[in-house]
Chimera marker file (.cmm) of the C-alpha trace (Angstrom):
<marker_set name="trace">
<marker id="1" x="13.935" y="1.933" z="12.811" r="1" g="1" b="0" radius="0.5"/>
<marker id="2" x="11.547" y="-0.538" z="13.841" r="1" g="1" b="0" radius="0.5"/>
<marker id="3" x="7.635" y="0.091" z="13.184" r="1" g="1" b="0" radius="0.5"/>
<marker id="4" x="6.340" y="-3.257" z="14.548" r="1" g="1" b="0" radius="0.5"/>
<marker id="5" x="3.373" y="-2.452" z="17.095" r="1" g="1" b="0" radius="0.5"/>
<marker id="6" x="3.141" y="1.370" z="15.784" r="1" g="1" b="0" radius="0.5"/>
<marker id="7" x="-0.149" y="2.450" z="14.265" r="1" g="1" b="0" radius="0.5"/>
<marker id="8" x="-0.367" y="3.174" z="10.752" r="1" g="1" b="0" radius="0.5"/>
<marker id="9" x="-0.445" y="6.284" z="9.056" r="1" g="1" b="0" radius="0.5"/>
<marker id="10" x="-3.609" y="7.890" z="7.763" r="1" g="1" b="0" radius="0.5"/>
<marker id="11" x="-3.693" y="6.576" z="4.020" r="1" g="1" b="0" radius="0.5"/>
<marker id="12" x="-6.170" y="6.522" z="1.103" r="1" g="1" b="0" radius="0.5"/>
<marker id="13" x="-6.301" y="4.081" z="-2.027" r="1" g="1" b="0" radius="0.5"/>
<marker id="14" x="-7.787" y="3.226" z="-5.005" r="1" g="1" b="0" radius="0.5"/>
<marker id="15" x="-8.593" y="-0.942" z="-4.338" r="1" g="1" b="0" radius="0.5"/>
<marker id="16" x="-9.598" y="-3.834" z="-6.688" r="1" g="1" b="0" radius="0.5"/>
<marker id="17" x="-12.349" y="-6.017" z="-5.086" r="1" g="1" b="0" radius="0.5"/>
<marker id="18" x="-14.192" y="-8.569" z="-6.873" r="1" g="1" b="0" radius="0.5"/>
<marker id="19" x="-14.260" y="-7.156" z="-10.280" r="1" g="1" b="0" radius="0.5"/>
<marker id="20" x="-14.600" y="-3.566" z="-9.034" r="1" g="1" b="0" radius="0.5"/>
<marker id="21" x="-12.137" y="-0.686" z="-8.225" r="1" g="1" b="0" radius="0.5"/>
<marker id="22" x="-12.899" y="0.849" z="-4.683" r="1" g="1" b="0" radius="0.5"/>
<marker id="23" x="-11.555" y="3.237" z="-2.371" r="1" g="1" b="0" radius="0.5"/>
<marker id="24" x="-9.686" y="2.097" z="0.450" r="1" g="1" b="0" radius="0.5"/>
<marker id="25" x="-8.639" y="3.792" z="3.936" r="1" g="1" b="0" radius="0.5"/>
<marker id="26" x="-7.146" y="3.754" z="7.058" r="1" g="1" b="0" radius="0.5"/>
<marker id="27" x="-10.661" y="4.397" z="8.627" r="1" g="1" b="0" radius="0.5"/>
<marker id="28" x="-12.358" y="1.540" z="6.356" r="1" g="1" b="0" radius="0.5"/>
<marker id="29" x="-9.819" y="-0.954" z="8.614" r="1" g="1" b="0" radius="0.5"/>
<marker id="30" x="-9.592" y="0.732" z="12.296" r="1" g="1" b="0" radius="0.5"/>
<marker id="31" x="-9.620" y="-1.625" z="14.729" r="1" g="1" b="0" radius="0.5"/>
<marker id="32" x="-9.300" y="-4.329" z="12.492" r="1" g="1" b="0" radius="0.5"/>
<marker id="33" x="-6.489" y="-6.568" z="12.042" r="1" g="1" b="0" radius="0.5"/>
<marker id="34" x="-5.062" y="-7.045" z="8.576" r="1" g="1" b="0" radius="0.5"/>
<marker id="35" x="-2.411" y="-7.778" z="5.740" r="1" g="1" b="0" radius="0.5"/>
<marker id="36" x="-1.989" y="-4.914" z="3.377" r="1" g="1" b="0" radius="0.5"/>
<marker id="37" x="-0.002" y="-5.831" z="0.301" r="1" g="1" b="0" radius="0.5"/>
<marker id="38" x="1.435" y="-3.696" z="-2.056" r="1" g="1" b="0" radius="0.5"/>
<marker id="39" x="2.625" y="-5.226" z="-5.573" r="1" g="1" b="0" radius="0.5"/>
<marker id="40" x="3.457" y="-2.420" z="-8.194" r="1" g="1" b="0" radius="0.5"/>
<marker id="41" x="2.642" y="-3.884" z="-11.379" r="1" g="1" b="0" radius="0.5"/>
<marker id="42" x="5.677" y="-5.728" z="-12.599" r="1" g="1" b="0" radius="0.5"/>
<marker id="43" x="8.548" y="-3.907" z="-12.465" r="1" g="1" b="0" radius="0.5"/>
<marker id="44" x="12.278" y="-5.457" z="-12.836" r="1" g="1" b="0" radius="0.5"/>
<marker id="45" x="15.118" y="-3.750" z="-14.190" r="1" g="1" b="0" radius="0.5"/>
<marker id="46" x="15.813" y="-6.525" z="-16.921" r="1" g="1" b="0" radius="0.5"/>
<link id1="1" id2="2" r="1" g="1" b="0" radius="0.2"/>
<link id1="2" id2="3" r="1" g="1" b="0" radius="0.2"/>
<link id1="3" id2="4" r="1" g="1" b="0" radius="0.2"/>
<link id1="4" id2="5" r="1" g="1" b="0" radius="0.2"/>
<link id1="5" id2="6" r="1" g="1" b="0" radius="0.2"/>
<link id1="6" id2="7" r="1" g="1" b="0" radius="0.2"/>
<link id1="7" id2="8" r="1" g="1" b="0" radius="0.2"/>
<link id1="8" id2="9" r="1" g="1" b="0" radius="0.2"/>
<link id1="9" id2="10" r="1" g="1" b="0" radius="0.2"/>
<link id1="10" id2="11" r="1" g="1" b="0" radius="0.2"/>
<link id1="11" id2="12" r="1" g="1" b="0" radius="0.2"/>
<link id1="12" id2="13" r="1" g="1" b="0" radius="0.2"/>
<link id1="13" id2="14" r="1" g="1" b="0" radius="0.2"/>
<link id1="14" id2="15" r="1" g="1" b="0" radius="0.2"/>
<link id1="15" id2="16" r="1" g="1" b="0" radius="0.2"/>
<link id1="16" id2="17" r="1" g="1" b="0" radius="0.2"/>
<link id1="17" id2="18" r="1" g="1" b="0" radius="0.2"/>
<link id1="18" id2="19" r="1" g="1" b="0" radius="0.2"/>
<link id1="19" id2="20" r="1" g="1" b="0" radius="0.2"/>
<link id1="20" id2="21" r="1" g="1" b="0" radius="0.2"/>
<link id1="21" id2="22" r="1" g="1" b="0" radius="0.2"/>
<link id1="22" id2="23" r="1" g="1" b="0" radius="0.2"/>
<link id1="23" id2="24" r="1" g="1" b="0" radius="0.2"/>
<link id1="24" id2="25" r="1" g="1" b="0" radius="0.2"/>
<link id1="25" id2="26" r="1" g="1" b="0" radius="0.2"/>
<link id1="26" id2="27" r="1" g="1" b="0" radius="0.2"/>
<link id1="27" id2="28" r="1" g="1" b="0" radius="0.2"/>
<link id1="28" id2="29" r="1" g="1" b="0" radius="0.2"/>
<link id1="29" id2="30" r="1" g="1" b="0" radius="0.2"/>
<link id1="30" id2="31" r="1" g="1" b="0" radius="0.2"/>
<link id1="31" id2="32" r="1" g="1" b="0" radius="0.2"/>
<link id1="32" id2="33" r="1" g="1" b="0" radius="0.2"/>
<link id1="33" id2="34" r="1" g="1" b="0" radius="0.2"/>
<link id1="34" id2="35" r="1" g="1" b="0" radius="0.2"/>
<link id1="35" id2="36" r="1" g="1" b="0" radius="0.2"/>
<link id1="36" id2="37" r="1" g="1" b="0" radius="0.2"/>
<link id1="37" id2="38" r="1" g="1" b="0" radius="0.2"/>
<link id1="38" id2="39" r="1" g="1" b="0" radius="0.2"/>
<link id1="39" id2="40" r="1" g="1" b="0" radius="0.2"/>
<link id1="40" id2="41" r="1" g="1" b="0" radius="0.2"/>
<link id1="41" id2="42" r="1" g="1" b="0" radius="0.2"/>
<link id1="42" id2="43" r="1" g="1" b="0" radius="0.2"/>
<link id1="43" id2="44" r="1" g="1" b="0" radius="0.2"/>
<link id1="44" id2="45" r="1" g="1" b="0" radius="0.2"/>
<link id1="45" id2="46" r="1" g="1" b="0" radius="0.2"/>
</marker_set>
């Protein structure tokens, strides 16, 4: 299943910014283009 040129779905986040944690959402970036990574600490199964 492909999901290139679909919209998003409707999310909410807590985001670190410049020394602060903030709250980030799909309406904070509407209409915008962007790169949303995701990197869950660092998790291996070593």
């Amino acid at each position: 299943m492909s999901l290139v040129g679909q919209p998003a779905p409707e999310w909410a986040a807590a985001a670190y910014h410049n020394g602060e944690q903030k709250e980030l959402s799909s309406e904070d970036i509407k209409g915008k283009w962007c790169v949303l990574y995701f990197y869950p600490l660092d998790f291996t199964f070593i």
